[in-house]
C-alpha positions as CSV (number, residue, x, y, z in Angstrom):
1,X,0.0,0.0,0.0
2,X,1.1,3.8,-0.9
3,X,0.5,6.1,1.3
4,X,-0.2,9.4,0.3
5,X,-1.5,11.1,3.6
6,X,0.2,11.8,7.0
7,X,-2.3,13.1,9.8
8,X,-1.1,14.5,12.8
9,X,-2.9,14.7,16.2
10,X,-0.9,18.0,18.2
11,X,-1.1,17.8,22.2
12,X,0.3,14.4,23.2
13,X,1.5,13.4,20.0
14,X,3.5,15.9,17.9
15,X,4.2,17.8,21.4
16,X,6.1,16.9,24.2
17,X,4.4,16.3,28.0
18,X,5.9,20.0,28.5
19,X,4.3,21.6,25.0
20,X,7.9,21.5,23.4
21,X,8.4,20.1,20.1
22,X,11.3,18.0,19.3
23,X,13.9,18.5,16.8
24,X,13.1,15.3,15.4
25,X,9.7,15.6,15.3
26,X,10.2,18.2,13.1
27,X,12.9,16.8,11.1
28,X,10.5,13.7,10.7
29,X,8.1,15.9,9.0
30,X,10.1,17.1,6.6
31,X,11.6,13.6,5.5
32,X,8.0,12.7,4.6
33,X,6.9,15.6,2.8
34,X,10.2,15.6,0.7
35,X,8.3,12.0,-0.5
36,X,6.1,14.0,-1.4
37,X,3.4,12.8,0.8
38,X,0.6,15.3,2.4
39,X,1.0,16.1,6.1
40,X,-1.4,17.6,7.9
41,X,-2.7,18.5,11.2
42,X,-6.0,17.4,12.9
43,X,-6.5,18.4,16.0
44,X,-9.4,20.3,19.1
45,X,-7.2,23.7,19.2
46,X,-8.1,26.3,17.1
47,X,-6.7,27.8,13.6
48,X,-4.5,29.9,14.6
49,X,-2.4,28.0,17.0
50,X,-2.4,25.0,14.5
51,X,-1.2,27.3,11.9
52,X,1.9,28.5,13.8
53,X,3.0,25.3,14.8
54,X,2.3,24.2,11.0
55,X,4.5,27.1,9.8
56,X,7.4,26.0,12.2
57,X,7.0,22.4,10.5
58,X,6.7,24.1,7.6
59,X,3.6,22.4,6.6
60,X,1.5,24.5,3.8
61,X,-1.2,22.5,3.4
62,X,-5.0,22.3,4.8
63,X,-5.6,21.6,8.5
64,X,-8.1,20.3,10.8
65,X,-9.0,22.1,13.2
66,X,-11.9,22.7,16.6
67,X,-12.1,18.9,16.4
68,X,-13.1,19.2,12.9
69,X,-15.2,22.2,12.4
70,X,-13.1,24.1,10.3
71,X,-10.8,22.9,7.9
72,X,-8.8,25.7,5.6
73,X,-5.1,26.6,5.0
74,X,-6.4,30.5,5.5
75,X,-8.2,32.3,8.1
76,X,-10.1,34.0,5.8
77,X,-11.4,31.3,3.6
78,X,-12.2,27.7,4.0
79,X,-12.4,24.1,2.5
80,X,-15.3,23.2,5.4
81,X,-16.9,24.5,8.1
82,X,-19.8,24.0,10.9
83,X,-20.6,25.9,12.9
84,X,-23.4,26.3,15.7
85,X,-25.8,28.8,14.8
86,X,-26.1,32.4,16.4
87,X,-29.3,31.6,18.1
88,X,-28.0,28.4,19.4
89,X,-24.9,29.5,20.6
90,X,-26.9,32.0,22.4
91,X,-28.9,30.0,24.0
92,X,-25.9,27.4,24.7
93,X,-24.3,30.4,26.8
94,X,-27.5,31.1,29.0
95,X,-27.7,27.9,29.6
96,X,-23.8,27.1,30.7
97,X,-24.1,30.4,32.5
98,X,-26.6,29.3,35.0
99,X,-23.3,26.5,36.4
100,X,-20.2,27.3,38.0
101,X,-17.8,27.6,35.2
102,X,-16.3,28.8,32.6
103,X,-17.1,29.1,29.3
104,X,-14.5,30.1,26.2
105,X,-16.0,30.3,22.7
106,X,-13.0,28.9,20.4
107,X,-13.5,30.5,17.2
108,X,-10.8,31.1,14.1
109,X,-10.4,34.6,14.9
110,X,-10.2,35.2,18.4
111,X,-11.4,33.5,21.8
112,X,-14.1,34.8,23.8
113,X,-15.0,33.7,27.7
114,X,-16.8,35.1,30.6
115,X,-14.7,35.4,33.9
116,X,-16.7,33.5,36.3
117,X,-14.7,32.3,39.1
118,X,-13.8,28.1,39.6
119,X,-10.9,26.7,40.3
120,X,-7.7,28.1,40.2
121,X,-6.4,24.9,38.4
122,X,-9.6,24.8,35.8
123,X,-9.2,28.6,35.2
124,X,-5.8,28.5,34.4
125,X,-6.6,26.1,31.7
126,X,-9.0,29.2,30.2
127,X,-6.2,31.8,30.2
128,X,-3.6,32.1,27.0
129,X,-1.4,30.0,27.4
130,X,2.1,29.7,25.9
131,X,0.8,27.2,22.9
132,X,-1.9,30.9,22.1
133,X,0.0,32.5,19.7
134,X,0.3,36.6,20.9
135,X,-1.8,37.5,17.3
136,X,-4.9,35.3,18.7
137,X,-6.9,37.7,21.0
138,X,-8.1,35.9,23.8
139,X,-10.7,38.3,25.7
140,X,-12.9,37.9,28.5
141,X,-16.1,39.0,29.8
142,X,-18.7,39.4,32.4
143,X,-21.3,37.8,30.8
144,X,-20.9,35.8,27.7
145,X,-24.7,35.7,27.3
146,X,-25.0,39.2,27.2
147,X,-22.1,40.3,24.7
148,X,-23.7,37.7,22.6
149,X,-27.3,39.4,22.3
150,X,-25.4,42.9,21.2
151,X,-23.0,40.9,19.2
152,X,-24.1,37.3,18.0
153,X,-21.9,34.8,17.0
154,X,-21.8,31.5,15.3
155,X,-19.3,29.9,17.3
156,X,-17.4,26.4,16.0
157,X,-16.2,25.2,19.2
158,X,-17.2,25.8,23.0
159,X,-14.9,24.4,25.9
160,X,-16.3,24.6,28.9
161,X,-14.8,23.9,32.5
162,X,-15.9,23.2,35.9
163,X,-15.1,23.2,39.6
164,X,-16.4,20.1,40.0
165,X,-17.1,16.7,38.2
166,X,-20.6,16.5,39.2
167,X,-21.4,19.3,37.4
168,X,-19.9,18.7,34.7
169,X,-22.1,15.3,34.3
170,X,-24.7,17.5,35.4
171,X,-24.5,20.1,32.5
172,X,-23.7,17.4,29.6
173,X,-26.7,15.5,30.4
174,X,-29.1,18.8,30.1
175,X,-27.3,20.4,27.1
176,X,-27.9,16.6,25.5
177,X,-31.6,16.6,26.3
178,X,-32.6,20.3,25.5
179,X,-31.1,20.6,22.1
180,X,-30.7,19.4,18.7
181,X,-27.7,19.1,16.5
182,X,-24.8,19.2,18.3
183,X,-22.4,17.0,19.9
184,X,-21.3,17.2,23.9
185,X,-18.4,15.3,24.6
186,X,-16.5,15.4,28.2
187,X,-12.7,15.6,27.0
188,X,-12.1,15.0,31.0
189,X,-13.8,14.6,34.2
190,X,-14.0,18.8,34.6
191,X,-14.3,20.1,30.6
192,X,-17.0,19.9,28.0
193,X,-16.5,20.4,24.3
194,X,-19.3,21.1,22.5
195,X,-19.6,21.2,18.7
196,X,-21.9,21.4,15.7
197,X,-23.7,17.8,15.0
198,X,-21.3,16.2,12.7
199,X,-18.0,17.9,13.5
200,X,-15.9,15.2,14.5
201,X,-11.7,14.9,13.8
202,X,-12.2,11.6,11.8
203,X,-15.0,13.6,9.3
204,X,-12.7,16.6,8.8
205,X,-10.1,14.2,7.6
206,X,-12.5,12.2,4.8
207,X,-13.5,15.7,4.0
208,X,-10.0,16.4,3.3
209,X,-8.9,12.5,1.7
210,X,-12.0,14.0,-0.8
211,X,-10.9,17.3,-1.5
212,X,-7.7,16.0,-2.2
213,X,-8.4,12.5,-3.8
214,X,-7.0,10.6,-1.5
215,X,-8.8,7.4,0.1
216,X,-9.2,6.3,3.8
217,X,-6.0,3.0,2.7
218,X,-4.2,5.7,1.9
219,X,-3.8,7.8,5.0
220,X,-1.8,7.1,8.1
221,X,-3.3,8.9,11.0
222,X,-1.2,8.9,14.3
223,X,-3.2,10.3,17.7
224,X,-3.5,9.8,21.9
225,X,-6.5,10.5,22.8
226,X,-10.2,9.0,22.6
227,X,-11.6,11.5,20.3
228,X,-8.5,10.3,17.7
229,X,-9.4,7.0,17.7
230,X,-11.9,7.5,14.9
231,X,-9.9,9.3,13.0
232,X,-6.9,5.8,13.8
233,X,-10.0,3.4,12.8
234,X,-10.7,5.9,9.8
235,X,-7.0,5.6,8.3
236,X,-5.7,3.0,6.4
237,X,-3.0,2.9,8.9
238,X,-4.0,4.0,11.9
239,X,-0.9,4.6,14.8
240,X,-1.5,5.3,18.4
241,X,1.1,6.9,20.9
242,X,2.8,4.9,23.1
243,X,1.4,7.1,26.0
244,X,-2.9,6.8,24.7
245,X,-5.1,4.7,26.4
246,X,-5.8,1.4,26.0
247,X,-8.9,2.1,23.9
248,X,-6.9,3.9,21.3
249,X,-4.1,1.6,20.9
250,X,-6.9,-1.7,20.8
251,X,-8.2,1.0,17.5
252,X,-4.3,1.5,16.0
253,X,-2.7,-1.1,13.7
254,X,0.7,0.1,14.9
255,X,1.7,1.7,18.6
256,X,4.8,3.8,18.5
257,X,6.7,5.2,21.4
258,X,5.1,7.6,23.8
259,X,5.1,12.0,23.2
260,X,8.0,11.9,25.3
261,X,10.1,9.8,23.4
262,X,9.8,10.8,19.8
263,X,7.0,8.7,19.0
264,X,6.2,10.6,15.8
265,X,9.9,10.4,14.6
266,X,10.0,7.2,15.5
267,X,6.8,5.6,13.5
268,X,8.0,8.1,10.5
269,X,11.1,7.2,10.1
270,X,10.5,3.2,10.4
271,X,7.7,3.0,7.8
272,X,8.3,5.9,5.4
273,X,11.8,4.6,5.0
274,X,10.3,2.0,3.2
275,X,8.3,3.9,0.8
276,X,9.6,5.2,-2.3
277,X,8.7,9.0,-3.6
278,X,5.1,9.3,-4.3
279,X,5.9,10.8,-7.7
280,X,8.7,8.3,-8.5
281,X,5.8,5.6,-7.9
282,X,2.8,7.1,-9.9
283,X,5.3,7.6,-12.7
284,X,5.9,3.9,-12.1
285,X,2.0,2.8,-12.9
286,X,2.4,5.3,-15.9
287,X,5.5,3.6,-17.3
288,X,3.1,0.1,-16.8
């Protein structure tokens, strides 16, 4: 089998435990895009952060991105979106509002949140961090619900984080049963993600294989987490990190080392080795 697609999962695979990336990691990339094979990122973060860390890879291509709700190598232009509607984004945010957390609308432009107070460690996780590039504007506000009534917005992503577990639980289970078409997963025991019915990593990435004529056998898709292992069953070669969970590496066909240990350098370098250049091998089927 030729493979003509690499897809790349970001927090616990392409980065390190402490958000680093490593110099082989990156070096790794570059030996399979000078096969001429496709790379690109799928991951929950939003455009802008996955664009910076694709322009240090120097990856030009089309990305993935809020878990599959927009895909696009351009801010300002798109292959796919989905979105939540203005009206039910609203209504999301009055909602959320009425529990103890926060909410952060993750859209391609900017991030917007209110500042309601949980726990230090949950907030923190709201804040810019040092994987928000400076150019993303990251604002918060009293109330999300009522910036949204002067100023309505179609959101692609919401994270959401709580104090406490319970609530969480509590939240997902009445967002689930008061509205219609969209999809609340709990990334951990404090944080909801809430997207557009349909938005999904592994969906974003068939979008793409069909944009770019390239089928599920020929994509290799390496991830960590439970909401990659779609995307691992999706691929024709699905990989998991050595540091996923069992569920995702029961999904993969191979398991490489963990983030930590150059898992993505690793798998790259052992399989792609193999593989001739992709145009050296079409030119071989012309030549037939």
């Amino acid at each position: 089998m030729i493979y003509r697609l690499l897809a790349l999962n970001i927090d616990g695979t392409l980065l390190r435990s402490n958000g680093r990336l490593e110099p082989s990691t990156r070096e790794a990339v570059q030996y399979v895009q000078n096969k001429g094979v496709y790379v690109t990122l799928v991951t929950s973060r939003h455009f802008q952060m996955a664009k910076k860390l694709a322009k240090v890879l120097k990856i030009n291509n089309l990305l993935v991105t809020h878990s599959g709700a927009f895909v696009s190598d351009k801010v300002d232009r798109s292959l796919y979106e989905n979105r939540i509607s203005e009206e039910k984004t609203f209504n999301l945010v009055q909602v959320l509002e009425t529990f103890d957390c926060n909410v952060r609308i993750v859209h391609e432009r900017f991030s917007l949140g209110n500042r309601k107070k949980v726990s230090s460690s949950i907030l923190g996780k709201t804040l810019l961090s040092p994987k928000d590039p400076l150019f993303y504007p990251v604002q918060f506000v009293e109330s999300l619900g009522e910036n949204l009534r002067d100023e309505p917005l179609a959101a692609p992503k919401l994270d959401v984080y709580f104090s406490e577990a319970e609530s969480c639980l509590e939240a997902e289970n009445v967002l689930t049963n008061a509205f219609e078409g969209i999809t609340v997963k709990v990334k951990n025991p404090s944080m909801l993600e809430i997207t557009a019915k349909g938005v999904s990593k592994e969906n974003g990435l068939r979008l793409l294989g069909q944009h770019l004529g390239i089928a599920q056998e020929e994509m290799v898709a390496i991830g960590d987490a439970e909401d990659d292992m779609n995307m691992i069953e999706l691929a024709g070669l699905g990989v998991a990190m050595g540091n996923a969970p069992n569920a995702v590496k029961k999904a993969a066909d191979w398991i490489t080392r963990s983030n930590d240990d150059q898992g993505v350098a690793y798998m790259v370098k052992e399989h792609f080795r193999k593989q001739h250049r992709i145009e050296f091998l079409d030119k071989l089927k012309v030549d037939r």
